[in-house]
N, C-alpha and C positions, 0 to 999 in steps of 0.2 A: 504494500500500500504506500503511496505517495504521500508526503505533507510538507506542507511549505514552511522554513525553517527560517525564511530569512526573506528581505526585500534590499537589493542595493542600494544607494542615496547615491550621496554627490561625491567625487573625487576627493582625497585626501594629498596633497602635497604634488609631485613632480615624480613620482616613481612608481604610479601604479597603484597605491592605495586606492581602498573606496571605506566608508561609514557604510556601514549596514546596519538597519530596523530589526532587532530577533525577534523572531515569533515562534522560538521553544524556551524551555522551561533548561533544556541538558545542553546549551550552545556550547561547552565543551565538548562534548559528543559528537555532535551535528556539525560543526563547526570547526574542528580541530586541523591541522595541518594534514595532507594528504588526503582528507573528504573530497571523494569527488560525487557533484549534485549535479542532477537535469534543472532545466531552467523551465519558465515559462517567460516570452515565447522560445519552445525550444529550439528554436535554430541559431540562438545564443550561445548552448550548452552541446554537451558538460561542461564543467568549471571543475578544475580542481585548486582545492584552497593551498596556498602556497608557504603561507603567513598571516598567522594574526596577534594584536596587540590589544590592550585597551587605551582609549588617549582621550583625558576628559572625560570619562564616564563612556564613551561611546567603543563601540567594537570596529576595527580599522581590520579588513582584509587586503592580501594581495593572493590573485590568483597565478596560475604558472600562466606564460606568454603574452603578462598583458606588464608592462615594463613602462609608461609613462601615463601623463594625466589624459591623451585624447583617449587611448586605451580603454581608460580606467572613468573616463563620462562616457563613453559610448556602454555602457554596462548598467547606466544608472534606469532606478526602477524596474529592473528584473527580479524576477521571484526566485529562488533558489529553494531545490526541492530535493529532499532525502528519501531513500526508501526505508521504509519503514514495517516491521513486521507485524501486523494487525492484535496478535495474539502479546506481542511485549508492552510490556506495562510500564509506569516511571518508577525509580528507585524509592519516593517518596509516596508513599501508600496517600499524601494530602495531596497530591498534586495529577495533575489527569493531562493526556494529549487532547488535543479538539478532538479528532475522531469519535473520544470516548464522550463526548458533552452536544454533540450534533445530534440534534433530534431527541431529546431530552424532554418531558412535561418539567413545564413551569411551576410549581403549586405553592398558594402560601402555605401557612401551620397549620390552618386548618382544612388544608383540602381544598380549597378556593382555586380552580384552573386559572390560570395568568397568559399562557400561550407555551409555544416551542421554541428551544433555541434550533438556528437556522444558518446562524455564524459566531465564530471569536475574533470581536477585533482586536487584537493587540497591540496598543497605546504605550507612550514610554513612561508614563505614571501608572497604569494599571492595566487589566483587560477587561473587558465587557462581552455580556452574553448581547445578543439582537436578537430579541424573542418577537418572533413573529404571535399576534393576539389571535381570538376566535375570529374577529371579524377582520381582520386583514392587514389590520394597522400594525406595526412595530414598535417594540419599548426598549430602550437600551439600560440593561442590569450590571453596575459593577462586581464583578468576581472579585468582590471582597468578604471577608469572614462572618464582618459586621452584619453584611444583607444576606451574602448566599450562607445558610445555615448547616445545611445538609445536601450531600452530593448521592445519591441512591444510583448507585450503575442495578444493582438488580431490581429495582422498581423501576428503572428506567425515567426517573424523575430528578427535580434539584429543588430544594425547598430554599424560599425566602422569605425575609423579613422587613419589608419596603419600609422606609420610611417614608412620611406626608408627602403628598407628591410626585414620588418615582412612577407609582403606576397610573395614579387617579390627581389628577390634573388641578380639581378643583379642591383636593385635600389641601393642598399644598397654598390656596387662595384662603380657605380656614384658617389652616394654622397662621398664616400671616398677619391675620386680622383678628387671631386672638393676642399672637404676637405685640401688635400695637399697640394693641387699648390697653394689656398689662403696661407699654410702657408708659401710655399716656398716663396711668393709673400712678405709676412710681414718681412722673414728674409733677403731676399737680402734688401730690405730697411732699415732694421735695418743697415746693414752692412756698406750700402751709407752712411748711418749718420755717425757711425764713423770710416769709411775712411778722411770723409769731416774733422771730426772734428782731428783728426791724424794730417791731413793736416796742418789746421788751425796753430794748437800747436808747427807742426816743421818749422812754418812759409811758405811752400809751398802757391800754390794758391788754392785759394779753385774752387768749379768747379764751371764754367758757367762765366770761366775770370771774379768773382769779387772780389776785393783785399781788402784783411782784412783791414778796418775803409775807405773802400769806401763808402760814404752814399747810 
């Protein structure tokens, strides 16, 4: 089975480097020196990875026979693709390939159908499920711990726990407007105090008729 392990970007220096987008979880793996990947579009590939570094946080390949920067942009935005054995699993019993989360039921805690994931986009701050809904619309789920709660491969489902908003649109205009008026609430209090204490200072009364060093 085929999976896409990686996207090239933009050229990296004068010798061939490129940045590349990972989209696995085992880029040592997938990624290591002498991996050779099929590409999409395949008349790009194979690529065999020649060299890699990390620089700034980001992953820096050089493939074999590609030796400067025209090289190395004429490559950009290519997919690079590993084979992959259907039946292998990640080292980390928390961690799953896309194959394994493609086609997955949505459900909240309680059983609540949400839709199917349909794709993982993989983001350089997080990933996201694209859960297509019953009626046709899509909702984008961060695959984080916080929301996605439970991963069921033998249910064939992922359970979540949305916060206001992620699913239902108009939650999210609730909470906001309860949001508010709590703050409104805090600041006219704030306000009361010091009026009171104005008061207080220009000798006035203070409220609720009790007069300064009344016990």
């Amino acid at each position: 089975m085929q999976l896409v392990v990686a996207r090239i970007g933009r050229a990296h220096g004068i010798k061939g480097e490129v940045t590349v987008e990972v989209r696995t979880d085992e880029p040592e793996l997938r990624l290591g020196p002498g991996a050779v990947l099929a590409t999409d579009p395949a008349e790009k590939g194979p690529l065999t990875i020649e060299s890699g570094r990390v620089h700034s946080g980001r992953l820096l390949l050089r493939f074999e026979n590609v030796r400067d920067r025209t090289g190395a942009e004429a490559l950009r935005n290519i997919l690079l693709i590993a084979e992959v054995d259907p039946a292998q699993l990640p080292e980390d019993e928390e961690e799953f390939y896309d194959h394994q989360l493609i086609d997955l039921d949505v459900v909240l805690a309680d059983g609540t159908e949400i839709g199917r994931i349909t794709e993982i986009s993989h983001l350089p701050s997080q990933d996201l499920f694209i859960v297509e809904r019953p009626d046709g619309s899509e909702v984008m789920i961060p695959f984080v711990e916080e929301i996605v709660t439970e991963i069921d491969l033998e249910e064939q489902r992922a359970v979540i726990t949305p916060p206001p908003g992620l699913i239902d649109e108009s939650e999210a205009v609730v909470a906001s407007a309860r949001d508010a008026e709590h703050a409104e609430g805090q600041d006219a209090g704030h306000a009361e105090g010091q009026d009171a204490g104005q008061a207080e200072e220009q000798g006035a009364e203070p409220a609720d008729g009790q007069r300064k060093g009344d016990a």
